[in-house]
N, C-alpha and C positions, 0 to 999 in steps of 0.2 A: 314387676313394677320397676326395680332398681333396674335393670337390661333398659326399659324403655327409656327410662331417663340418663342415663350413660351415651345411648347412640345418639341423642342430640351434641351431647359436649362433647363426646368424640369428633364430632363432622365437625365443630365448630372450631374446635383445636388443628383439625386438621388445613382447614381453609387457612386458618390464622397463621400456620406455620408456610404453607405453600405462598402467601399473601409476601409473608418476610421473605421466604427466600428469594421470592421474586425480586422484590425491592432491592437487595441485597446486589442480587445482578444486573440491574438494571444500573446502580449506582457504581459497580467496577466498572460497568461500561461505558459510562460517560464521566467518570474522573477529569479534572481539567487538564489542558497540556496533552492529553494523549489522542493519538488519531487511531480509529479503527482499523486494526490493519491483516485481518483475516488472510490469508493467501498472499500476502503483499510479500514482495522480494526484496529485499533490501537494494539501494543505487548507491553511487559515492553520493556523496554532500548532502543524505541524510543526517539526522541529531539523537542518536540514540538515548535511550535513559535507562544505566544498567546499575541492581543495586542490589544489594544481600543483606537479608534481613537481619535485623540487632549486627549489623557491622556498618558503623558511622561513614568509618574510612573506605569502606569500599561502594560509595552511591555517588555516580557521575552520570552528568552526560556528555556522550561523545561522539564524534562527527566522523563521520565516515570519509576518507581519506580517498581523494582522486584514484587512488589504486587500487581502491575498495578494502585496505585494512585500516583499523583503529587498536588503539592499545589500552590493556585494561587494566588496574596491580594488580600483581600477583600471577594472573593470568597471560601476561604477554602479548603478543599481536595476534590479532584476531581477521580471519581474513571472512568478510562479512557480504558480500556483492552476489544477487542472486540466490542468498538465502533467506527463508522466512523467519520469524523473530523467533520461534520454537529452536528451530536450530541453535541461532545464538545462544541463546537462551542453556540449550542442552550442554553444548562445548562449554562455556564458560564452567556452568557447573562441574563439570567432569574436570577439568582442570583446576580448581579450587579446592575442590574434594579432600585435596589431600594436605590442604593446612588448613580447612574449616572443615569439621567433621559434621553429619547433619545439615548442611546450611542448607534457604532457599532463598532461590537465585530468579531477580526479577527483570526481563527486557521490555522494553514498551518504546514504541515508536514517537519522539515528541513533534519532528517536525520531515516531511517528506517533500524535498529538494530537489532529489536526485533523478527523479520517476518524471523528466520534462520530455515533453516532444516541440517539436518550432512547424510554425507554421508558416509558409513565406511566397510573395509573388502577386497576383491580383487579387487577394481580400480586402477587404474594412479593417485589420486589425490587427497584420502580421506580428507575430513574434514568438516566443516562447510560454511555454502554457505547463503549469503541473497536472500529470495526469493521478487522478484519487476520485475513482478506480479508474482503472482501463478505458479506455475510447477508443471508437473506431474512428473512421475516416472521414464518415459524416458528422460526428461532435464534434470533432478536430475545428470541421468548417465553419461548424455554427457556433462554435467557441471563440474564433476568429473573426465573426462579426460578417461570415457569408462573402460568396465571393464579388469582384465586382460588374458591371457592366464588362470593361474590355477582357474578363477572363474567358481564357481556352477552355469550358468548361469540361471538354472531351477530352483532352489532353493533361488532363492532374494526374500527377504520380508523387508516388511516397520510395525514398529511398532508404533505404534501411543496409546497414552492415550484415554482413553474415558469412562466416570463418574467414574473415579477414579482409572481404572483397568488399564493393558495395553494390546494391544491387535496385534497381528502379522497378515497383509494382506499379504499374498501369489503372487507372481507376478513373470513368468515366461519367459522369455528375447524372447527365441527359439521360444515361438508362437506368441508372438507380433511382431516380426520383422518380421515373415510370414501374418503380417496381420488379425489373429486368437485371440477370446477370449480377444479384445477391451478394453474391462471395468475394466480388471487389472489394466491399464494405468493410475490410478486413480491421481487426484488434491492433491497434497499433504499439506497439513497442517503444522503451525507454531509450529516446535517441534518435527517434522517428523524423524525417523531417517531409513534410506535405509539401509539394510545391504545385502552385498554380500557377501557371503560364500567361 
């Protein structure tokens, strides 16, 4: 008799604590101020929020520098561009370590600036756009308000930097929206700029 009545409050505790844990993360994850930023890279003219726990003096936030470093006490310059907030996250610590013994060490993304692509030529809407997450080549457009009557629509290309040069991807409106020749449709990059002719 006592078994039988044990497995009820057991199940019952057990929901109730899976119920809280839930809650629990659902509420880290939407705290105010912070963006979700799963896989997200860090760009300059991000707003970082880096802060150690029970140390007053060391919770800022700080901007990510055109050259992609920020400076942290204690810590020094931090060179942050094209890493994920884990990363930061790990370096800072490691380099603190050794005049905070124990500590933990928290990064969080407050605001994402840096992560733009432009959009420019015959749209509705030109201009610069934060990307949060990723876009292709078609958000791009429809983020931009579509293109217009006198657009090239065959003739849009996205040109993007890469090891120094710059380089024009080709990408044509008429076959994609038929469904044709896919891989145009490419993930655009931070610093991206679409043009339509």
């Amino acid at each position: 008799m006592r078994r039988a009545r044990r497995a009820p409050t057991l199940c019952a505790l057990l929901v109730l604590g899976i119920a809280s844990a839930w809650n629990t993360h659902a509420q880290e994850d939407d705290s105010p101020g912070t963006v979700d930023t799963r896989g997200y890279r860090v760009q300059p003219g991000d707003v970082l929020h880096v802060s150690v726990w029970k140390e007053e003096g060391l919770d800022h936030e700080v901007l990510v520098r055109p050259d992609g470093g920020f400076s942290f006490p204690l810590a020094g310059d931090i060179n942050a561009v094209g890493r994920t907030v884990e990363e930061l996250r790990q370096e800072i610590a490691d380099r603190l370590a050794r005049y905070i013994p124990g500590l933990v060490v928290t990064v969080s993304v407050r605001q994402i600036n840096g992560n733009k692509i432009y959009v420019l030529g015959q749209v509705n809407n030109p201009g610069e756009f934060v990307m949060n997450p990723r876009i292709d080549v078609m958000q791009a457009l429809s983020i931009a308000g579509g293109t217009t009557a006198f657009a090239s629509t065959n003739n849009i290309f996205v040109l993007r930097r890469q090891n120094g040069r710059q380089v024009a991807l080709p990408f044509r409106l008429d076959e994609v929206m038929r469904g044709r020749n896919l891989e145009q449709n490419i993930l655009l990059e931070s610093g991206d700029v679409v043009v339509v002719p």
